[in-house]
C-alpha positions as a Markdown table, in Angstrom:
| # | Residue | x | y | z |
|---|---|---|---|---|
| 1 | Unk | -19.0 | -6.6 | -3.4 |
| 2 | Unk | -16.7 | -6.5 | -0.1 |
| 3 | Unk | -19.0 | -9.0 | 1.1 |
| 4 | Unk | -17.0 | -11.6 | -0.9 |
| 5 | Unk | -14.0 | -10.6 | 0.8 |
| 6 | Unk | -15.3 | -10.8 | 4.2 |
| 7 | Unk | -16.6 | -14.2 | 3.9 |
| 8 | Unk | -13.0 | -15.4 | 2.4 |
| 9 | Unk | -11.5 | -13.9 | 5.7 |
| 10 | Unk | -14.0 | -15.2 | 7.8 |
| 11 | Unk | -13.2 | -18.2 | 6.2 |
| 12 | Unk | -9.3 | -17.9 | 6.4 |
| 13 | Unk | -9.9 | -17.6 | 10.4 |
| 14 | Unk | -11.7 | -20.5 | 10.7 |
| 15 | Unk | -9.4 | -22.4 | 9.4 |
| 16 | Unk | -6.7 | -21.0 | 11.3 |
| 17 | Unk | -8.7 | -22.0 | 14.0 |
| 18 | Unk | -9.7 | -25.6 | 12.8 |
| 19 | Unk | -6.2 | -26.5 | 12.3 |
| 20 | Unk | -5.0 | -25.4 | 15.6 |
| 21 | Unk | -6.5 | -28.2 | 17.7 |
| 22 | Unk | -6.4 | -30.6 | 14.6 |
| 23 | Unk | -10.4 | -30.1 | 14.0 |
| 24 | Unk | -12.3 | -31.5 | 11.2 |
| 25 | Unk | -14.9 | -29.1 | 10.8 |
| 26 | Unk | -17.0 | -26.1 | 11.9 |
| 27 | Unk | -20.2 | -27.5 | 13.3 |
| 28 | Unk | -21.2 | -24.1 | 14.0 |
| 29 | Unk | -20.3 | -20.1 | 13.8 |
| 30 | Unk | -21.6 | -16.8 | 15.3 |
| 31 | Unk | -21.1 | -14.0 | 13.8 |
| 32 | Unk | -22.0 | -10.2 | 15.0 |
| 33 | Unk | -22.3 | -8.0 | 12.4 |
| 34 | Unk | -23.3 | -4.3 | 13.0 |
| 35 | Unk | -26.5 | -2.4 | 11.5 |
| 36 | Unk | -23.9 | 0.3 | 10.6 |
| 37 | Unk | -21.5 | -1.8 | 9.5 |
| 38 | Unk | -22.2 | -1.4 | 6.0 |
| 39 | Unk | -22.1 | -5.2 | 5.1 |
| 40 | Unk | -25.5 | -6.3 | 3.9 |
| 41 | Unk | -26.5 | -9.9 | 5.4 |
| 42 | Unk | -28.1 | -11.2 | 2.1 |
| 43 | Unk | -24.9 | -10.4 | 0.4 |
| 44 | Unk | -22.9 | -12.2 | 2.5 |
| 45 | Unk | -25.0 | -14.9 | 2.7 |
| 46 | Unk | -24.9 | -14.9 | -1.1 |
| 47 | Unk | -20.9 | -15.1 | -1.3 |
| 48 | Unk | -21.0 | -17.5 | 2.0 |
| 49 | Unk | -22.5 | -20.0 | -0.5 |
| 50 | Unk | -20.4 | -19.7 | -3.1 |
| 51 | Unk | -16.9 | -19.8 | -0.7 |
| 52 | Unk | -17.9 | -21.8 | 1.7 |
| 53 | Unk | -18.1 | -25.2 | -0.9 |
| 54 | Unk | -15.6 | -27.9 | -0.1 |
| 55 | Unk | -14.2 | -25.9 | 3.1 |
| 56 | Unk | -14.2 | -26.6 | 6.6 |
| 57 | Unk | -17.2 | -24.0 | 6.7 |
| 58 | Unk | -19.2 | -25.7 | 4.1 |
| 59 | Unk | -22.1 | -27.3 | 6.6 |
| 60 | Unk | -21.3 | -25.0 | 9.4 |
| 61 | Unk | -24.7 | -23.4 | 11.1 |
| 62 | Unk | -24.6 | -19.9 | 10.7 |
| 63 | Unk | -25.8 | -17.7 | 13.8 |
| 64 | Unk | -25.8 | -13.7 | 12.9 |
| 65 | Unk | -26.5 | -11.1 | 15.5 |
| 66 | Unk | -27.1 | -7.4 | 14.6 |
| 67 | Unk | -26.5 | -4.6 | 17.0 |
| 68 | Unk | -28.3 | -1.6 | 16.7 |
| 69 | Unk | -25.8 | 1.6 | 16.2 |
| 70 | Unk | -24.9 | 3.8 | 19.4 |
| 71 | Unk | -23.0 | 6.8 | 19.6 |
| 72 | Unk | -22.1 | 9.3 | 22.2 |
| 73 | Unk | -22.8 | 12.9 | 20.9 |
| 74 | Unk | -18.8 | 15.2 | 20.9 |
| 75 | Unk | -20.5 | 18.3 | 22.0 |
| 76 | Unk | -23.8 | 17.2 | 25.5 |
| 77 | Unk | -22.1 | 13.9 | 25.8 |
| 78 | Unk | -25.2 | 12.4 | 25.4 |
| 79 | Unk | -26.2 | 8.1 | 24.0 |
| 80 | Unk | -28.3 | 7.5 | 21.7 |
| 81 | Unk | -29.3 | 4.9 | 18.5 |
| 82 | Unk | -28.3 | 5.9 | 15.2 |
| 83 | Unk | -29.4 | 4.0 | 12.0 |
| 84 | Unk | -27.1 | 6.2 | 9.8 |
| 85 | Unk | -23.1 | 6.6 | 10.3 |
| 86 | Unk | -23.9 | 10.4 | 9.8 |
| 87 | Unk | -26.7 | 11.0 | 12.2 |
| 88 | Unk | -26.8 | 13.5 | 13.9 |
| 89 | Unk | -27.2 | 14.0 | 18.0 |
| 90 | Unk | -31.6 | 13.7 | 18.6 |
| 91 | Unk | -30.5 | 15.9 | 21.8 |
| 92 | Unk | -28.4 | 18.8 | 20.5 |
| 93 | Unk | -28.2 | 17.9 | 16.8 |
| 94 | Unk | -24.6 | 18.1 | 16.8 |
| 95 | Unk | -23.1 | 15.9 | 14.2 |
| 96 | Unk | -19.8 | 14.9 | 15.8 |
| 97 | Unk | -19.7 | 11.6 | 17.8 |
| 98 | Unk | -18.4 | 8.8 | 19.2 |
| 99 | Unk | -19.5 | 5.2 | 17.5 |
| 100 | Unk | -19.7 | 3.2 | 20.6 |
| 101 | Unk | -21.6 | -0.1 | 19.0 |
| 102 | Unk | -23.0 | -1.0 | 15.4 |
| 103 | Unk | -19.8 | -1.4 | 13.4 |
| 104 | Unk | -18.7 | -4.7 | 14.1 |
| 105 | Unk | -17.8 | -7.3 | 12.2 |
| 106 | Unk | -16.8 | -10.1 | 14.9 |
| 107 | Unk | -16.4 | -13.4 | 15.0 |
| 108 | Unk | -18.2 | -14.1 | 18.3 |
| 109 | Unk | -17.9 | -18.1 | 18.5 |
| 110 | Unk | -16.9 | -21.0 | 16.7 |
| 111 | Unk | -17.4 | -24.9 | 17.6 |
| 112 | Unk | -15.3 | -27.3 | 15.8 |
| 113 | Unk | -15.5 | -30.9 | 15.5 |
């Protein structure tokens, strides 16, 4: 479960972040978090439970956004959504691209008491 790890970063920054204007705590995070990304929300929200206890995260309102996966096909150049890292091009059916959006894993936001 990488999820677990994630959340104990995402946790790490915050504090980072919490300590450097002598904060008390995180009133509220956003988080983006790509379809593609291959973390799975109910997961995370399972380990953000268990980390998040006693930690400057522990009340914190959680906002998650999910962009859809882009790519740029290698061979027409042309956009378009993919739900799968390996999809292929819908134009040409090439399988080599470019992941333009989907695989983030960002920490958009963060306001700190």
């Amino acid at each position: 479960m990488h999820e677990l790890s994630i959340a104990t970063s995402i946790l790490k920054t915050a504090n980072q972040e919490v300590e450097k204007i002598n904060g008390k705590k995180v009133e509220e995070i956003y988080l983006e978090i790509g379809k593609i990304s291959g973390i799975e929300i109910p997961s995370l929200e399972f380990a953000w439970e268990q980390c998040m206890k006693d930690s400057v995260l522990e009340n914190a309102n959680v906002h998650i956004t999910e962009p859809d996966g882009f790519a740029i096909c290698a061979e027409c150049n042309h956009e378009f959504e993919i739900s799968k890292i390996y999809d292929s091009c819908e134009r040409c059916g090439g399988p080599f691209k470019e992941i333009i959006t989907g695989q983030e894993m960002k920490i958009k936001k963060l306001i700190i008491s």
